[in-house]
C-alpha positions as CSV (number, residue, x, y, z in Angstrom):
1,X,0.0,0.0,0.0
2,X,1.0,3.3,-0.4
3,X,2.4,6.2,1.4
4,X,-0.3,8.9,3.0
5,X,2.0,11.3,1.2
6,X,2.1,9.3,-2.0
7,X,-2.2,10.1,-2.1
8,X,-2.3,13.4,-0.1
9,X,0.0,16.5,0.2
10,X,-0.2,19.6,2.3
11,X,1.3,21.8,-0.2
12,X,3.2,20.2,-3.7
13,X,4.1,22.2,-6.5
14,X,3.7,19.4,-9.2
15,X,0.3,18.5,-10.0
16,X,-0.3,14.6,-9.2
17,X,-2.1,13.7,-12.5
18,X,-3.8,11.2,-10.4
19,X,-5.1,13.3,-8.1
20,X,-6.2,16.4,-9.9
21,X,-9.9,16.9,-10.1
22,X,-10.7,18.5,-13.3
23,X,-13.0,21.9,-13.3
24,X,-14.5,21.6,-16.8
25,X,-15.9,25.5,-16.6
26,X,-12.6,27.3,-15.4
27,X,-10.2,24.8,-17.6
28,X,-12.3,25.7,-20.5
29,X,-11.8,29.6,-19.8
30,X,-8.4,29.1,-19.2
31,X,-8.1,27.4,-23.1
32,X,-10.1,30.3,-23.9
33,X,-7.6,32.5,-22.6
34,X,-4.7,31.1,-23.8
35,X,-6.1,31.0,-27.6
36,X,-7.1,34.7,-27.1
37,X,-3.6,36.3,-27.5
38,X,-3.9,38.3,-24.6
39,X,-2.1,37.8,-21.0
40,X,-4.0,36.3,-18.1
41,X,-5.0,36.7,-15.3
42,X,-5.9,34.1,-12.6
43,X,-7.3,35.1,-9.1
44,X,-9.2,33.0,-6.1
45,X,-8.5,32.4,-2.6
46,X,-5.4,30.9,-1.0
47,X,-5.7,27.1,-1.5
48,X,-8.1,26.9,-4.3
49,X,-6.4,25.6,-6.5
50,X,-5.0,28.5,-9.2
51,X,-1.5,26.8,-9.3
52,X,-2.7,23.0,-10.2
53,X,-5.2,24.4,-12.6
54,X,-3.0,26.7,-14.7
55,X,-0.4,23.5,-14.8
56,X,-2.6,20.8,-15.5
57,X,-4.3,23.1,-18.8
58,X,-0.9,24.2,-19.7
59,X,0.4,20.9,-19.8
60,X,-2.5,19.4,-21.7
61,X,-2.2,21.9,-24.0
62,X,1.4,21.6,-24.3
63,X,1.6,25.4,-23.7
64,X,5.3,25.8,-22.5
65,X,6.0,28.1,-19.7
66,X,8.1,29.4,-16.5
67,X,7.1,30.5,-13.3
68,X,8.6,33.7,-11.6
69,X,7.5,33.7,-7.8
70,X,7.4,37.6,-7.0
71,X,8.5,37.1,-3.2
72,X,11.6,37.5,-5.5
73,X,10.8,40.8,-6.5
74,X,10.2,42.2,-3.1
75,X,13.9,40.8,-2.3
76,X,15.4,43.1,-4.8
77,X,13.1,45.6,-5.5
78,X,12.3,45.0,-9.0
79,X,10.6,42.4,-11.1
80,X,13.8,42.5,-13.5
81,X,16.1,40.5,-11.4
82,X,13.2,38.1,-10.7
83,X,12.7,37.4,-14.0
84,X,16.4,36.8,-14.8
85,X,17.4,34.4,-11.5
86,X,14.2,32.2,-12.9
87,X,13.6,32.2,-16.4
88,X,17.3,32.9,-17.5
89,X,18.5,30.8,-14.2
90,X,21.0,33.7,-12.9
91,X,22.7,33.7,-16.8
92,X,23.8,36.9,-17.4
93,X,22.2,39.3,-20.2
94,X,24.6,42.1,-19.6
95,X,28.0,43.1,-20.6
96,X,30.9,44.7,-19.5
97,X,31.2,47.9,-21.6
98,X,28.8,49.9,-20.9
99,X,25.9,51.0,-23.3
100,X,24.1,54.4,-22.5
101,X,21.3,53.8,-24.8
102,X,20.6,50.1,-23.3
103,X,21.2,51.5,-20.2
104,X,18.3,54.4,-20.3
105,X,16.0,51.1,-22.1
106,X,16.2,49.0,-18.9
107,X,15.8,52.3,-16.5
108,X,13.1,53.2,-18.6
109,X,11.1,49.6,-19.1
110,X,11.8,48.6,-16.0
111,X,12.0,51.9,-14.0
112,X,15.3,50.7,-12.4
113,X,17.6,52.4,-10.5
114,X,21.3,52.5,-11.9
115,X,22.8,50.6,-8.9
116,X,20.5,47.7,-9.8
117,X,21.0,47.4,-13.4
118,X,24.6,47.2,-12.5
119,X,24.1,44.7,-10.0
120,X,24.3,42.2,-13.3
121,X,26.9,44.4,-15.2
122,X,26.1,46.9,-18.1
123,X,23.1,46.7,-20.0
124,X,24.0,44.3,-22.8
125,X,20.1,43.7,-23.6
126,X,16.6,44.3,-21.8
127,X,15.7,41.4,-19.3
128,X,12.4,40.9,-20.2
129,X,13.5,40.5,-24.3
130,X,16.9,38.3,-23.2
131,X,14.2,36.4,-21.0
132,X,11.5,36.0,-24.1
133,X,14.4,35.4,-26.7
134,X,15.3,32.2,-24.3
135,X,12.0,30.7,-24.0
136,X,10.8,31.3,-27.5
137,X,14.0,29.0,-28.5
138,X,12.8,26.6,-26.0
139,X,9.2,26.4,-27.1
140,X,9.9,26.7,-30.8
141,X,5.7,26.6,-32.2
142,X,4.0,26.6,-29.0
143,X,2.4,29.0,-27.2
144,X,4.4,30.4,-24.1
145,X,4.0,32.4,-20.7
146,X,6.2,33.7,-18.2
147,X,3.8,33.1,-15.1
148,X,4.0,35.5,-12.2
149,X,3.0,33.5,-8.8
150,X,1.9,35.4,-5.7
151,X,1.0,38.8,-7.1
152,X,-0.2,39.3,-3.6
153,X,3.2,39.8,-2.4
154,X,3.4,42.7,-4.2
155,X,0.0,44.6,-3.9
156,X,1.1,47.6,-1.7
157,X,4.2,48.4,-4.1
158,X,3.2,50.7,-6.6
159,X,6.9,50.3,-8.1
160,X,6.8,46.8,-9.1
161,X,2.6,47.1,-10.0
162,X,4.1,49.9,-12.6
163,X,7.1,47.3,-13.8
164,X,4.5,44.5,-14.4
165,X,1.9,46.9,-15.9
166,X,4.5,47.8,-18.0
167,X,5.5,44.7,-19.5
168,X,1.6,44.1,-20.2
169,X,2.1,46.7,-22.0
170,X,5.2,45.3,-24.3
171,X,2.6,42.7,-25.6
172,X,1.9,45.5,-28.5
173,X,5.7,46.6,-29.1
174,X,7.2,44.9,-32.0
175,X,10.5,43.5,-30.9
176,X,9.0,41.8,-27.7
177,X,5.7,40.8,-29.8
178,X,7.9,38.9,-32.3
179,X,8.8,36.8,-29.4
180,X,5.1,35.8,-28.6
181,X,5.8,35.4,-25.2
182,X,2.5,36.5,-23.2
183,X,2.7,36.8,-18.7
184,X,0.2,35.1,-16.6
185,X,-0.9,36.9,-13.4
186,X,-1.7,34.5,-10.5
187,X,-2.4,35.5,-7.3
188,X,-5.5,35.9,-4.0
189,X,-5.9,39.5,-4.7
190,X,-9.6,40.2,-5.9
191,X,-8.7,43.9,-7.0
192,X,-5.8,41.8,-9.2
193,X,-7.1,44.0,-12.2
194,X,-7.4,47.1,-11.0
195,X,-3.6,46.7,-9.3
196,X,-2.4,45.7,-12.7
197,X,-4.0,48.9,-14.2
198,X,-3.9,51.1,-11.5
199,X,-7.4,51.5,-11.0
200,X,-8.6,52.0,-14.4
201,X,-5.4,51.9,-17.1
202,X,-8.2,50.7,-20.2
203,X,-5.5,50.0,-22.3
204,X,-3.7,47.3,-19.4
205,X,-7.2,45.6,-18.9
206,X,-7.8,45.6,-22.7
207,X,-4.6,43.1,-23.0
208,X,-5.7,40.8,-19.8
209,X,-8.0,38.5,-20.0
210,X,-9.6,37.6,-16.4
211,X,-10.2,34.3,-15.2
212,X,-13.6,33.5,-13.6
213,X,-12.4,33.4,-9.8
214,X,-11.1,30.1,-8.9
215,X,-12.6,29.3,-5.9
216,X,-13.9,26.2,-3.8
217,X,-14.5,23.3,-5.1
218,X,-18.3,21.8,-5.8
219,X,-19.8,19.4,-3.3
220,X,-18.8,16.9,-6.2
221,X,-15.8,17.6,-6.9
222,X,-14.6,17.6,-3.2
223,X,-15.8,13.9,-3.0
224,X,-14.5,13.0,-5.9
225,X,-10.9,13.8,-4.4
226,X,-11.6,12.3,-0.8
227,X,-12.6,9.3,-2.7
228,X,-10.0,9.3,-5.4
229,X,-7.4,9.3,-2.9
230,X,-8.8,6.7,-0.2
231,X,-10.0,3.9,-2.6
232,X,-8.5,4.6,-6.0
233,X,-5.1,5.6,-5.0
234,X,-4.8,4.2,-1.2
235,X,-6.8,0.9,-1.7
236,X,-9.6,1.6,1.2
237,X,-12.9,0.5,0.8
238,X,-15.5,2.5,-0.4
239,X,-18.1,1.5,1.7
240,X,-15.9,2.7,5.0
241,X,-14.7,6.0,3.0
242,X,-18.4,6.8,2.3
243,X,-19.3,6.9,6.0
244,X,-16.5,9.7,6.9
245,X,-16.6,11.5,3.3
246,X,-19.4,14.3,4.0
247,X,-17.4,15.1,7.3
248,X,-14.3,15.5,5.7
249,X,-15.3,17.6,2.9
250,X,-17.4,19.7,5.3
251,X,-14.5,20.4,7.5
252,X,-12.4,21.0,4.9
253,X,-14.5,23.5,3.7
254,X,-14.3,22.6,0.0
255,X,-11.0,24.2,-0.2
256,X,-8.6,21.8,-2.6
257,X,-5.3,22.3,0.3
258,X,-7.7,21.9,3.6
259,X,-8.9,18.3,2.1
260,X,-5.4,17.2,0.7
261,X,-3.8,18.0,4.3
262,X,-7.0,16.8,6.7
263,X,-7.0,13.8,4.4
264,X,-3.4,13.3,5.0
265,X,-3.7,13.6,8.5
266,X,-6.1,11.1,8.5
267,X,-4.2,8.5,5.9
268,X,-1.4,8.9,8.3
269,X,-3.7,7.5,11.2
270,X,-5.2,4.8,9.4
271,X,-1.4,3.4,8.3
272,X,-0.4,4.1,12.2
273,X,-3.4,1.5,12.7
274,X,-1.9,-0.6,10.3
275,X,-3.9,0.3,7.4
276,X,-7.3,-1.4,9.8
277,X,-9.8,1.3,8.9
278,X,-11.2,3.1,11.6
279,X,-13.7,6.5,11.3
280,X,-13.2,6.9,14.9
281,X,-9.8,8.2,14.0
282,X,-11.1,10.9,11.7
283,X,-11.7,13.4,15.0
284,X,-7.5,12.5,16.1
285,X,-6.7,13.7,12.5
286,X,-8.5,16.6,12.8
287,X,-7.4,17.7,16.1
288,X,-3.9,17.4,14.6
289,X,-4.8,19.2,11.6
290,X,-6.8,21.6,13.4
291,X,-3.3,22.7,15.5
292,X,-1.2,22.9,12.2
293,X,-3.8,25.6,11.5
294,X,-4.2,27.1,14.3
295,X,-1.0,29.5,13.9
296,X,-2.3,30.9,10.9
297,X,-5.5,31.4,11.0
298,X,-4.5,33.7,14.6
299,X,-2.2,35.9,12.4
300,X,-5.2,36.3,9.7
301,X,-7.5,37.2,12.6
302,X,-4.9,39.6,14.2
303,X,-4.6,41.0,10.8
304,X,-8.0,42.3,10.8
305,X,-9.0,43.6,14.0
306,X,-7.9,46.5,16.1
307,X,-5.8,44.8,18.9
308,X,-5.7,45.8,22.5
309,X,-4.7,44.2,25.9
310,X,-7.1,41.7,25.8
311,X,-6.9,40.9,22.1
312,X,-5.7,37.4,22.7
313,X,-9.0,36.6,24.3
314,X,-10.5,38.1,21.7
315,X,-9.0,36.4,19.0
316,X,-10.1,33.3,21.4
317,X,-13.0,34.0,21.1
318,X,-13.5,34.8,17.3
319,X,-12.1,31.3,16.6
320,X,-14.7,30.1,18.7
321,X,-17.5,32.5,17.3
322,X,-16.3,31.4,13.9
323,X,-16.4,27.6,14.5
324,X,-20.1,27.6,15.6
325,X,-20.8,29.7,12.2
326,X,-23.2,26.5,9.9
327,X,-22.9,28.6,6.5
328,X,-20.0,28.2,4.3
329,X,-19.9,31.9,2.9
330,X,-20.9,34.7,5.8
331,X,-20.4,37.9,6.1
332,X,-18.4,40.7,8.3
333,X,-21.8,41.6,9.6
334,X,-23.0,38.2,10.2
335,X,-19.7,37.3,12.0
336,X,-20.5,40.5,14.5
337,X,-23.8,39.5,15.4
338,X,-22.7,36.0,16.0
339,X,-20.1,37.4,17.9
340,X,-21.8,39.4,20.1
341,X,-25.0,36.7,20.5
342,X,-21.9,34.1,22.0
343,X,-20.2,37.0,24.3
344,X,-22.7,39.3,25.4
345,X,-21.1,40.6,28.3
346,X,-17.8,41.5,26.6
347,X,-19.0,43.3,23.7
348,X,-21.7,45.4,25.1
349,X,-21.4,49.2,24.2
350,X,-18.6,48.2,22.3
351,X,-18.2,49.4,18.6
């Protein structure tokens, strides 16, 4: 039998072909988007799966393409030197002599600062250009993407929002469009468009196309996975996965990374019981899952409320509120009134 791991991981980069529950609606827009010439744009919350879909449809559509994380870019302070330690591997694209006129380009296209561009030498050739010159070699006929992860790392930096805008832009300039070499924006940040465009740039929107959010998955689909993974890929039964299924998904959330780690959790218990299955063991998985959580979901909450001497009671206490919440979506407002329904005497009078 195999590992839990083998079936269920936390967080994995590669998509397990296996394991990947396919969204018909948002891999059909993401075809779309790829035939239509433009960049993209993918957005949804934090675990929903962006980066498996985007992999999965690029692979099946033999779309070739690299992947520029830009918690890079906040290291240096630029999207340049992201773009060349990934897509170019740290090769340089600059020379020794110096070029004034390839200097001003890069300052100019990239709005870097001297120091920076010198970091890699002098200015032998733009980045971006070096970068789609490379994979344009590499791709030969096929349609390619530089993809930038996390754009939420980057949201309250209007200098790297200008850099990337401004390489949307270089879809229309000649020598970069030669290269046919389009960027994918991926990232948790709803606004993604109006950061790209800087609240209302027509001409940036006009060259993104927007994914439909990628959110949750169905009440289908998340079985599908729980399922996939117990019988099909672990060897359970179905009739003992069927009785714990429904709990799982619920707890879970429908969220792609909550069922691939409380599933794990819960493999990992069943092979500690010597693969004898047990549904009692579901609530020890949890518990442990439930702690692995724990630390974020209290920076999240800290995050978003005014804190004060007491606020580690009250982020107690929001947990709490928040676990006894039935509805899968809620509101800010709904959360309140729950909140002050469980602690009356603690939030009364208070705003």
């Amino acid at each position: 039998m195999l590992k839990p791991s083998d079936a269920f991981s936390i967080r994995r980069g590669e998509v397990n072909a296996e394991m990947y529950v396919h969204r018909p609606e948002l891999e059909s827009a993401l075809v779309r988007a790829i035939h239509s010439g433009q960049h993209i744009a993918i957005t949804g919350e934090s675990g929903c799966g962006k980066s498996w879909l985007y992999k999965s449809v690029f692979q099946e559509n033999n779309v070739f393409y690299k992947t520029v994380n830009l918690a890079l870019a906040t290291e240096d302070g630029d999207v340049s030197s992201a773009i060349v330690r990934t897509v170019l591997e740290g090769k340089a694209v600059l020379k020794e002599t110096e070029k004034r006129s390839g200097m001003a380009a890069m300052l100019q296209i990239f709005g870097l600062s001297r120091e920076t561009a010198r970091r890699y030498g002098q200015v032998h050739e733009e980045p971006f250009l070096a970068c789609a010159r490379a994979m344009r070699a590499q791709a030969k006929k096929r349609s390619a993407f530089v993809v930038f992860e996390n754009l939420e790392q980057v949201a309250s930096d209007p200098k790297i929002l200008k850099q990337l805008a401004r390489l949307a832009m270089l879809l229309d300039d000649e020598k970069y469009s030669a290269e046919d070499v389009r960027l994918c924006f991926v990232g948790t940040s709803s606004d993604m468009m109006d950061l790209l465009s800087g609240s209302g740039n027509l001409p940036v929107r006009q060259r993104i196309f927007e994914m439909p959010e990628v959110s949750r998955l169905s009440e289908d689909e998340a079985d599908t996975l729980v399922m996939r993974g117990f019988v099909g890929y672990l060897g359970y039964g179905k009739p003992d996965v069927e009785t714990v299924v429904d709990e799982i998904v619920w707890d879970a959330d429908r969220i792609p990374q909550h069922i691939q780690a409380l599933c794990f959790y819960f493999a990992d218990a069943l092979a500690r019981n010597e693969h004898k299955f047990d549904g009692d063991l579901l609530a020890e998985a949890r518990i442990a899952w439930l702690q692995s959580q724990q630390n974020g979901a209290y920076a999240t909450i800290a995050k978003n409320m005014t804190l004060s001497r007491d606020a580690v009671g009250r982020k107690n206490q929001l947990l709490y509120t928040l676990g006894q919440l039935e509805k899968i979506d809620f509101s800010h407002k709904e959360v309140e009134a729950a909140f002050r329904a469980e602690f009356p005497n603690t939030t009364l009078e208070k705003g």
